[in-house]
Backbone bond lengths (Angstrom), bond angles and torsions (degrees), N, CA, C in turn:
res aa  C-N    CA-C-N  psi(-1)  N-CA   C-N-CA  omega(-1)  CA-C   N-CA-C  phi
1 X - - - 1.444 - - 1.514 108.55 -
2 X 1.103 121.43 128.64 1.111 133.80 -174.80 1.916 119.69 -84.86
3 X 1.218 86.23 115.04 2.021 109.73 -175.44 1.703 106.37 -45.32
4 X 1.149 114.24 149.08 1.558 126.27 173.17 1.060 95.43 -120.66
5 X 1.703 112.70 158.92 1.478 118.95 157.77 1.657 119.83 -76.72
6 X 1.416 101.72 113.18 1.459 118.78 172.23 1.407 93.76 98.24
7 X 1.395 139.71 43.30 1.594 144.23 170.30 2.046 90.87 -103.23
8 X 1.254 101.07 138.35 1.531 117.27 179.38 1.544 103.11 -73.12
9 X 1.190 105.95 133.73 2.067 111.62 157.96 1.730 94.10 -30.64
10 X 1.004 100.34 154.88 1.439 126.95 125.71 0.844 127.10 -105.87
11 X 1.800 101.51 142.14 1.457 129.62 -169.24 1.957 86.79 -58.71
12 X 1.331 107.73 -154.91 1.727 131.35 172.88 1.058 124.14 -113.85
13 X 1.269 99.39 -14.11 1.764 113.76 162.51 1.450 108.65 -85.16
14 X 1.501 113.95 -45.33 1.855 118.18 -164.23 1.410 100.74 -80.42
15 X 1.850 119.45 -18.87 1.503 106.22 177.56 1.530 100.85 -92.25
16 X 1.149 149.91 -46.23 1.532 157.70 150.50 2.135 105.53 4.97
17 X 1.579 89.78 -44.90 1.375 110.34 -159.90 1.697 115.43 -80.85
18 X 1.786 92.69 -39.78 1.255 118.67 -173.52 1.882 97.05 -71.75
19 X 1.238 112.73 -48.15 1.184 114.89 -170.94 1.324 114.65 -66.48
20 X 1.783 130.78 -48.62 1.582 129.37 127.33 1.445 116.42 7.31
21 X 1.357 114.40 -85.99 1.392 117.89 173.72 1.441 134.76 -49.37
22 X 1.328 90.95 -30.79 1.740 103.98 -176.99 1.813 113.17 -65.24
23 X 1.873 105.07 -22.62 1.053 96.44 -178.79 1.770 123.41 -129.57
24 X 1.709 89.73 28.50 1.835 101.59 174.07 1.866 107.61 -68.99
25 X 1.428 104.03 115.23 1.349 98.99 170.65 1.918 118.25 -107.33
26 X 1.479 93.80 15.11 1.363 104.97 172.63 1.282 114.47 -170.44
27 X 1.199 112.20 122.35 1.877 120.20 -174.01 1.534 97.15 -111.79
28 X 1.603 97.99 119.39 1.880 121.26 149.74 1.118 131.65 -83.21
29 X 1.078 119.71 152.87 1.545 103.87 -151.83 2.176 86.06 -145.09
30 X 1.563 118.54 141.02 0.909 119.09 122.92 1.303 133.98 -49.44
31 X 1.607 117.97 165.50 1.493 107.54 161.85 1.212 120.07 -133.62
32 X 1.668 133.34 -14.05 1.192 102.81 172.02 1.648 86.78 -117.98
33 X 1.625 94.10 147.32 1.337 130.76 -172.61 1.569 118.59 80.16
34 X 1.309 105.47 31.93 1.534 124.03 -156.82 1.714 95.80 -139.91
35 X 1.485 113.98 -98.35 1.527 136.53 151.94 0.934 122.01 -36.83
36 X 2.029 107.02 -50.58 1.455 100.11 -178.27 1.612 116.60 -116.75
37 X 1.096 135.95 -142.60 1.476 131.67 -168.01 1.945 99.21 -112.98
38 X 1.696 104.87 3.68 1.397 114.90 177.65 1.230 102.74 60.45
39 X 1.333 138.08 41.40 1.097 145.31 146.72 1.578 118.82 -86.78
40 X 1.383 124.39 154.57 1.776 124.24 175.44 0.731 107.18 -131.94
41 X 1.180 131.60 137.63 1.572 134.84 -157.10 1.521 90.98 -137.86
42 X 1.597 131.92 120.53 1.182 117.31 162.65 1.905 110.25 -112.90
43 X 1.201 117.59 162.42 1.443 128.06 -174.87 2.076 87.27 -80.68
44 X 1.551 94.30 -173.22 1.389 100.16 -178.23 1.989 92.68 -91.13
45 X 1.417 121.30 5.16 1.765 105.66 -161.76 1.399 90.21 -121.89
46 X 1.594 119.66 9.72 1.276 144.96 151.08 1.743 102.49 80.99
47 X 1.349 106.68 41.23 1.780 115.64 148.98 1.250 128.29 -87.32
48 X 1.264 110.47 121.33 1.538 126.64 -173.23 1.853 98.09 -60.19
49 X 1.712 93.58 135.41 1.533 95.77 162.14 1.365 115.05 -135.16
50 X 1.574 119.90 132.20 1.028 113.75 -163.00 1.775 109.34 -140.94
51 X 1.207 119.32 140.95 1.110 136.65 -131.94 2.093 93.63 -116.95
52 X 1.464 112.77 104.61 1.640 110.69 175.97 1.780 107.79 -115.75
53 X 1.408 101.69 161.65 1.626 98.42 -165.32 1.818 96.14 -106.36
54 X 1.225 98.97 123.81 1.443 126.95 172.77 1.876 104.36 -35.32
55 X 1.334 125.07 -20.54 0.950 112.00 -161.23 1.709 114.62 -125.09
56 X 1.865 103.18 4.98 1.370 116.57 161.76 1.515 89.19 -64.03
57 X 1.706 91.32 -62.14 1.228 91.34 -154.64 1.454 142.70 -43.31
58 X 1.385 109.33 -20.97 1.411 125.00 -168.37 2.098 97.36 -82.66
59 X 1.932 110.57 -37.99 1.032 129.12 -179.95 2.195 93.83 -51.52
60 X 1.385 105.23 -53.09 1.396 100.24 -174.83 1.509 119.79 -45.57
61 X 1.910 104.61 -53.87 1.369 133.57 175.23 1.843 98.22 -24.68
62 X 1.217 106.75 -79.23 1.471 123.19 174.04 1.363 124.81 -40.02
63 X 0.948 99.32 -63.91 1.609 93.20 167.04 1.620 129.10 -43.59
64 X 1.497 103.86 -44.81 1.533 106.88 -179.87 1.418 104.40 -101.47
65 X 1.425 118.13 5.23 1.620 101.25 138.74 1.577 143.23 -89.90
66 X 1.237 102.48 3.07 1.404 142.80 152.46 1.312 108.07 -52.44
67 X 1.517 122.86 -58.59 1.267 126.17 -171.00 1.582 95.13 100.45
68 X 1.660 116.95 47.30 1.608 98.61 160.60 1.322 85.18 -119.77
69 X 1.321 113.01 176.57 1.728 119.94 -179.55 1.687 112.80 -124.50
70 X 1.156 90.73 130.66 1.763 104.63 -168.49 1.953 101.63 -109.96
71 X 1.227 106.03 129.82 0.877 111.56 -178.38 1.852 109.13 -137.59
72 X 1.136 114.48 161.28 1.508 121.53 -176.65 1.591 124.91 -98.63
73 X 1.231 147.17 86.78 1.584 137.70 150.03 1.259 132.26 -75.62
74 X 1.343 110.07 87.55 1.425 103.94 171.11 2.019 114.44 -112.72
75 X 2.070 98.16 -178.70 1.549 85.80 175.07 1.450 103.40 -89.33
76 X 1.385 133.87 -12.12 1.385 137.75 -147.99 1.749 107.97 -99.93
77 X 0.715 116.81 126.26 1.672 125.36 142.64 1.392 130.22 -44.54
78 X 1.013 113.86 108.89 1.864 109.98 175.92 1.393 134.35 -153.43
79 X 1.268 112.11 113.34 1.887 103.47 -170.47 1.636 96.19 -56.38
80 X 1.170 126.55 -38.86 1.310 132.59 -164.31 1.460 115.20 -56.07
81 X 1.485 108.23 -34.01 1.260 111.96 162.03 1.608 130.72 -104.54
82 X 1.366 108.74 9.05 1.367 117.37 159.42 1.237 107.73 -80.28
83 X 1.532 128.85 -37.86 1.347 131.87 160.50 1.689 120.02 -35.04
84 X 1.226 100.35 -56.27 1.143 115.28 -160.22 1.700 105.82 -84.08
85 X 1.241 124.51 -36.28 1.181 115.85 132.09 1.404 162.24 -35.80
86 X 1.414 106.92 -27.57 1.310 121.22 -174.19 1.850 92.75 -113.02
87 X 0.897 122.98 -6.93 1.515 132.86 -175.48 1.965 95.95 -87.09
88 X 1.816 114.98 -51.56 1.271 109.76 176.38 1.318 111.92 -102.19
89 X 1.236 119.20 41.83 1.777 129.29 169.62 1.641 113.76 50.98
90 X 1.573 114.01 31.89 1.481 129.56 -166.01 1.730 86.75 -81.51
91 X 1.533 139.65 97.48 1.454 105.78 164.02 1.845 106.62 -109.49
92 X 1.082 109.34 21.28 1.527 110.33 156.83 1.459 132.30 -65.51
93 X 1.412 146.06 35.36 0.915 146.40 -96.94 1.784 102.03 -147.43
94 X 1.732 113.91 87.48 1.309 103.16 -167.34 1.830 78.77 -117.66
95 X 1.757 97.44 128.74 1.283 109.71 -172.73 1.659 108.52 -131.89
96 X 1.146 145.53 152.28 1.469 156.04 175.87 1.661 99.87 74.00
97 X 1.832 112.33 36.27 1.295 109.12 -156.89 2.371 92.79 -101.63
98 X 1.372 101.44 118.86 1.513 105.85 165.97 1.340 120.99 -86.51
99 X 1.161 134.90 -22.90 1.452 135.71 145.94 1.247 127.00 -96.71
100 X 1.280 98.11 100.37 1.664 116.91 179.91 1.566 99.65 -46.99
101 X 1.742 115.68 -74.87 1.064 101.99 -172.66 1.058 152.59 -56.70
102 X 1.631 123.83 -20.67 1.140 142.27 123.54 1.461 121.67 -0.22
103 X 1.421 98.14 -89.98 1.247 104.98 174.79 2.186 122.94 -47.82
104 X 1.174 90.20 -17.36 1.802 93.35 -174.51 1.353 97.50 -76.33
105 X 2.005 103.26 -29.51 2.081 87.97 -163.38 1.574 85.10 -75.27
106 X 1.387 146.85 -21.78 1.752 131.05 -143.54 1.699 91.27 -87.01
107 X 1.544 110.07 -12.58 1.859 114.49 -156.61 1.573 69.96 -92.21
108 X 1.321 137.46 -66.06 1.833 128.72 -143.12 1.408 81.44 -61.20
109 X 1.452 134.03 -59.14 1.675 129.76 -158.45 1.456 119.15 -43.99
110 X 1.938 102.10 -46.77 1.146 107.76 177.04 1.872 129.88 -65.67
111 X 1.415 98.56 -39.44 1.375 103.50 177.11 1.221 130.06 -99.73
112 X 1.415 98.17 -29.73 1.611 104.54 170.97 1.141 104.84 86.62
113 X 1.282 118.44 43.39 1.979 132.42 162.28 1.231 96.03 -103.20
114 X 1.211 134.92 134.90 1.362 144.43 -173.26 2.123 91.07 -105.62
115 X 1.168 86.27 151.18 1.865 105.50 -166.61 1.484 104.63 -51.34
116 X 1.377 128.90 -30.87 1.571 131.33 -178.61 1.698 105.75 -70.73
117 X 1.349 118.58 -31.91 1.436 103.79 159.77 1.220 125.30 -90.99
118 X 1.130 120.90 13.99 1.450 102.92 169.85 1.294 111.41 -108.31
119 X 1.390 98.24 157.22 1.700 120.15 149.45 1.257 152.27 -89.48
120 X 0.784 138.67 117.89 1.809 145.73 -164.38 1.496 122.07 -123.62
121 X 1.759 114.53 101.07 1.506 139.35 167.20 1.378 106.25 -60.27
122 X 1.324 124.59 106.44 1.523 112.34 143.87 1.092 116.12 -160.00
123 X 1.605 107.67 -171.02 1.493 90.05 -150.24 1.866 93.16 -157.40
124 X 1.709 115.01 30.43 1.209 121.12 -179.86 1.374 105.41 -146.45
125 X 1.462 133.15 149.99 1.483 121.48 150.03 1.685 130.77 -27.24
126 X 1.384 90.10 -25.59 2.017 89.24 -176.16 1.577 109.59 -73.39
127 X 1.573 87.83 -32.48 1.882 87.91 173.71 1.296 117.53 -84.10
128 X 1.585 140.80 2.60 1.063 137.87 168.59 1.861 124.88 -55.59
129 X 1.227 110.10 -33.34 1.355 122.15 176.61 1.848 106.90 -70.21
130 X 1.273 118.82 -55.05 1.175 112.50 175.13 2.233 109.52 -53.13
131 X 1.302 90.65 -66.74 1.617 102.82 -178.17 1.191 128.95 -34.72
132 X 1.843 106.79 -39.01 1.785 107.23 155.01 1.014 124.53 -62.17
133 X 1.206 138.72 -34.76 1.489 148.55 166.04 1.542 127.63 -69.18
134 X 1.144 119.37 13.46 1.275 123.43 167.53 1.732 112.80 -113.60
135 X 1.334 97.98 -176.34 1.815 106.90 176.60 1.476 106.82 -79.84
136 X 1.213 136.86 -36.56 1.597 139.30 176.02 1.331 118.62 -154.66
137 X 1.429 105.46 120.88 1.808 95.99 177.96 1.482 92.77 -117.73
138 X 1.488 99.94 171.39 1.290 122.42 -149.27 2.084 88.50 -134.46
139 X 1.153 106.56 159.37 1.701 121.66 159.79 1.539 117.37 -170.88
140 X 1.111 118.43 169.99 1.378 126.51 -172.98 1.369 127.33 -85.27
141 X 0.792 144.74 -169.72 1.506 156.53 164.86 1.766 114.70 -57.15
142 X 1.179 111.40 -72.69 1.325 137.76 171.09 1.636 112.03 -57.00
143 X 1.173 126.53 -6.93 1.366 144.91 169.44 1.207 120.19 -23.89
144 X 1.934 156.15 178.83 1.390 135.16 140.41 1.641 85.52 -83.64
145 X 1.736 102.44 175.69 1.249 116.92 174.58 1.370 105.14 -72.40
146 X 1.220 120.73 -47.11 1.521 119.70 -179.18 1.602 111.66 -43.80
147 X 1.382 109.45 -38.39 1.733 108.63 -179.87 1.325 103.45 -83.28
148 X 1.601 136.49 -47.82 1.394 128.63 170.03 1.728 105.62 -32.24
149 X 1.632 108.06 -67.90 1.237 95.16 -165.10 1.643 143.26 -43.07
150 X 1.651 82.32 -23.21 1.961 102.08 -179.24 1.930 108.22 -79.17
151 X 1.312 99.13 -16.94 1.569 105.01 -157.16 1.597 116.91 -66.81
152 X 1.153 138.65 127.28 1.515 121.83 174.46 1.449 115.72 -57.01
153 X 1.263 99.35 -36.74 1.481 116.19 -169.80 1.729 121.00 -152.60
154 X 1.686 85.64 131.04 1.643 73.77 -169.84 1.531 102.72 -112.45
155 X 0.676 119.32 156.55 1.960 119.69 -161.44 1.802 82.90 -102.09
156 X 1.915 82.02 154.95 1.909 93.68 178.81 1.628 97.74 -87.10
157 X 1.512 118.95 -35.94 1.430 114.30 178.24 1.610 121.11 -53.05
158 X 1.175 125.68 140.88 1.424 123.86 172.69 1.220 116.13 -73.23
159 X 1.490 125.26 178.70 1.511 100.56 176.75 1.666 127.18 -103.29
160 X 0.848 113.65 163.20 1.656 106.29 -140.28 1.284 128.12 55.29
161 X 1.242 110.23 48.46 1.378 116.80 -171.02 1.624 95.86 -160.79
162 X 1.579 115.31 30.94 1.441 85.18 171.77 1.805 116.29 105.30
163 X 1.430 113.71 -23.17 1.443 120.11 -179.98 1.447 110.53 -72.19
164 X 1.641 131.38 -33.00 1.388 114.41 -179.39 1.330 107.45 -92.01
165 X 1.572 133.54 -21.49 1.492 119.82 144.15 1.467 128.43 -27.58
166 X 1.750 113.44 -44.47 1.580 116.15 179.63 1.490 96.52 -70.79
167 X 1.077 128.52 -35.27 1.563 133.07 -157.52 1.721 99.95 -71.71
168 X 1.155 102.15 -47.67 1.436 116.43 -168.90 1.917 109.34 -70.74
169 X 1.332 116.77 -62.21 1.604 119.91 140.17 1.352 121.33 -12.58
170 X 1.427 108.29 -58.53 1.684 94.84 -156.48 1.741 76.27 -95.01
171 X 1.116 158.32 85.45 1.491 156.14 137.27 1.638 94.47 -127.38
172 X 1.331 96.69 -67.64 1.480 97.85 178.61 1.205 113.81 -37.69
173 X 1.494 116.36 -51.71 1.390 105.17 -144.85 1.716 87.37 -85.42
174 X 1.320 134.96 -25.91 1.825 124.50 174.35 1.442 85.46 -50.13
175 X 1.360 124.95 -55.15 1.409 96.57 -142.14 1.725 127.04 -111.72
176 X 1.774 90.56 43.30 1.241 141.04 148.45 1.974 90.35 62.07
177 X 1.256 85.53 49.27 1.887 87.78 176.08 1.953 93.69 -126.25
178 X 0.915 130.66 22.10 1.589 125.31 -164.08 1.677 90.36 -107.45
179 X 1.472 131.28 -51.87 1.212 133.07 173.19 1.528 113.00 -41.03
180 X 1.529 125.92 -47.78 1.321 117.75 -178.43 1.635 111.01 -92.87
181 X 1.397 127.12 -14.94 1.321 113.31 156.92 1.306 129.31 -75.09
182 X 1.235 118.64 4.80 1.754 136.08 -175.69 2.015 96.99 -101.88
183 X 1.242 113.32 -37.21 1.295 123.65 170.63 1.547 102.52 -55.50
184 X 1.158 102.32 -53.89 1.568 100.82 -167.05 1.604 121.01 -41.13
185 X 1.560 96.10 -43.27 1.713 105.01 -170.48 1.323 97.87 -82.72
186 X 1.429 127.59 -35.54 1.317 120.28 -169.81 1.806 112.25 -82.24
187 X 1.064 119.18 7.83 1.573 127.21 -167.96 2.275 100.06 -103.66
């Protein structure tokens, strides 16, 4: 990553991290307590409603106009998030999935990202098996310690609140493409 005038050292941990980032070519993502605020909301005819922040989302937008690929693992089922998927052109989409890790080797088979580029959001023990096995995982605030402890990085936003926006930011910005997509709006 390339130095600015008046940019701070990094520590050996914050460059370790930066370099992580520099080479995610596909971020997985839990979704609830990740995307969403891990809340479930059911109707009385027992449809899940679930609530995503306008401003991951736009963080996702970016990223896969970048050319990284974002894809979804969760354990849950949800039109709400097939919606919400097919709304931000996500069609990676492994859902009602109980082995995370499992599911990470069927994602490397399919695309052919080998585990050091990827990334992995979560924010429960179920996602711990996938999250060791990648190049950098990420979790939230609200996290167990056991998942903090594995995490590269834990975002200050909660989830649904803004945490895979930070996630999405700090990739870009390692991999020194965040300066000219910030141009864009300001041009």
């Amino acid at each position: 990553m390339e130095k600015h005038p008046g940019q701070k050292e990094l520590n050996p941990r914050e460059s370790e991290l930066q370099k992580k980032l520099s080479q995610v070519k596909l971020l997985l993502l839990d979704v609830d307590g990740v995307l969403t605020d891990g809340q479930i909301t059911y109707t009385d005819s027992g449809e899940q409603i679930k609530s995503f922040n306008s401003k991951d989302g736009l963080g996702l937008r970016l990223l896969m106009d970048s050319h990284i690929k974002v894809g979804i693992v969760t354990g849950r089922k949800s039109n709400a998030l097939v919606h919400r998927c097919q709304n931000l052109g996500i069609d990676l989409i492994f859902d009602g999935i109980s082995d995370k890790a499992a599911a990470l080797a069927m994602i490397t088979e399919q695309t052919k990202i080998i585990a050091p580029n990827i990334g992995f959001a979560g924010d429960d023990l179920i996602d711990l098996p996938a999250m060791i096995r990648t190049g950098v995982c990420f979790t939230v605030p609200d996290a167990p310690l056991e998942v903090k402890h594995h995490a590269d990085m834990i975002t200050s936003a909660r989830g649904g609140h803004g945490a895979v926006r930070e996630i999405c930011e700090a990739i870009l910005k390692a991999q020194s493409v965040w300066e000219q997509l910030l141009n864009k709006y300001l041009s």
